[in-house]
TORBA-458472 format. One record per residue (C-alpha): x, y, z; residue in one letter. Coordinates in steps of 0.02 Angstrom, whole numbers, padded with zeros to 5 digits, always signed. Layout:
<rs>
XYZA...
</rs>
This chain:
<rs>
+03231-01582+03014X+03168-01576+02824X+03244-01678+02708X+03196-01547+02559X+03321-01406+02502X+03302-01219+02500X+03230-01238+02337X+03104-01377+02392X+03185-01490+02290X+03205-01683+02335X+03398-01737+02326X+03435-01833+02171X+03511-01965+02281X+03318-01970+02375X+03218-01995+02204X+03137-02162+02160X+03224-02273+02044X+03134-02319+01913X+03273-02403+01824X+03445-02523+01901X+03557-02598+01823X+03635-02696+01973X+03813-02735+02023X+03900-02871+01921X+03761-02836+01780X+03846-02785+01609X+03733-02704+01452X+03805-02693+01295X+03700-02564+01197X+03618-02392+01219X+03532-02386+01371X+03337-02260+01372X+03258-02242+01543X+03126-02142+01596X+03121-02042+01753X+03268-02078+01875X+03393-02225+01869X+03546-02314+01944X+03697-02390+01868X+03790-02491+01979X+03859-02621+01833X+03948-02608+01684X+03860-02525+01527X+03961-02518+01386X+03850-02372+01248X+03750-02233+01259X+03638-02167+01410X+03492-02069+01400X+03387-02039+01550X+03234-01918+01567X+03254-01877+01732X+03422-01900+01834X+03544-02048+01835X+03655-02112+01995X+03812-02193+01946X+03857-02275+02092X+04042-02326+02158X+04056-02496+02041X+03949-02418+01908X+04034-02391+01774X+04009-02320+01590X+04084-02330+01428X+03984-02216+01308X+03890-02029+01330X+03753-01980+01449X+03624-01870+01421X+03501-01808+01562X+03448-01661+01666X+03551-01707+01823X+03676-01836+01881X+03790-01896+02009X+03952-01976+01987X+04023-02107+02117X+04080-02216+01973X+04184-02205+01826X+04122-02131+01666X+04236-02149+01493X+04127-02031+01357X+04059-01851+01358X+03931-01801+01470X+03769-01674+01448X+03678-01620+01601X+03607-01476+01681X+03688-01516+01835X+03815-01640+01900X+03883-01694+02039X+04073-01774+02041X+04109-01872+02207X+04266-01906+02299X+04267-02090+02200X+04202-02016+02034X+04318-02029+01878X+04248-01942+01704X+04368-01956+01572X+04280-01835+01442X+04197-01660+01381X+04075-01617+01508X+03921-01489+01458X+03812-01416+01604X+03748-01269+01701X+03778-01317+01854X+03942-01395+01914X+03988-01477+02085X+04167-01579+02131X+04213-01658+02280X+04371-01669+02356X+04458-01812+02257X+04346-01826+02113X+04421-01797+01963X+04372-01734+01762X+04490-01750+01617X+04426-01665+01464X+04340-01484+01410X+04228-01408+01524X+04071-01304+01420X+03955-01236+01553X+03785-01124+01514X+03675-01012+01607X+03517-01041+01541X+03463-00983+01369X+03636-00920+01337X+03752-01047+01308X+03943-00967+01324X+04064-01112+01269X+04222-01117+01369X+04367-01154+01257X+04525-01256+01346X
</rs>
């Protein structure tokens, strides 16, 4: 059984964590990471990571994230920038949303304009 996808890529929710901010943690500020991270607290600003960030189920953020991919079991309150992302059946993103690449599970839910881009050409959707 391989753990790798039919693009041999690893699964975001596989990657090393480079960067946690824990249950019951709150950060009040802009938050830079490098590589991939996980919020599982409270982070009240902006969020920039390199790589990809998991927002886990009591992860929860109050600002903008920028980074290539993510994946929402959490709750997000801001606008979102991503080449791909990932909305679970507990994620909650109250915001515009900009990606390529789009996936929602059953029960997760979005509130805000969708913009999605193939590539070089960026076509904005307008709601």
């Amino acid at each position: 059984m391989a753990i790798f996808s039919k693009k041999e890529k690893v699964s975001l929710d596989l990657q090393a964590i480079s960067t946690l901010i824990s249950e019951g943690s709150v950060l009040d500020g802009n938050l830079k990471a490098p590589a991939f991270a996980r919020i599982d607290g409270l982070v009240n600003g902006d969020v920039t990571v390199d790589e990809g960030l998991i927002l886990g189920e009591k992860g929860e953020v109050k600002g903008n994230i920028t980074t290539k991919e993510i994946v929402v079991y959490g709750k997000v309150t801001g606008d979102i920038n991503t080449s791909s992302l990932e909305i679970r059946a507990t994620g909650r993103i109250t915001g515009n949303i900009k990606t390529q690449n789009l996936s929602v599970e059953n029960g997760g839910v979005y509130n805000g304009n969708l913009s999605m881009q193939q590539g070089e050409a960026q076509k904005q959707l307008q709601a």
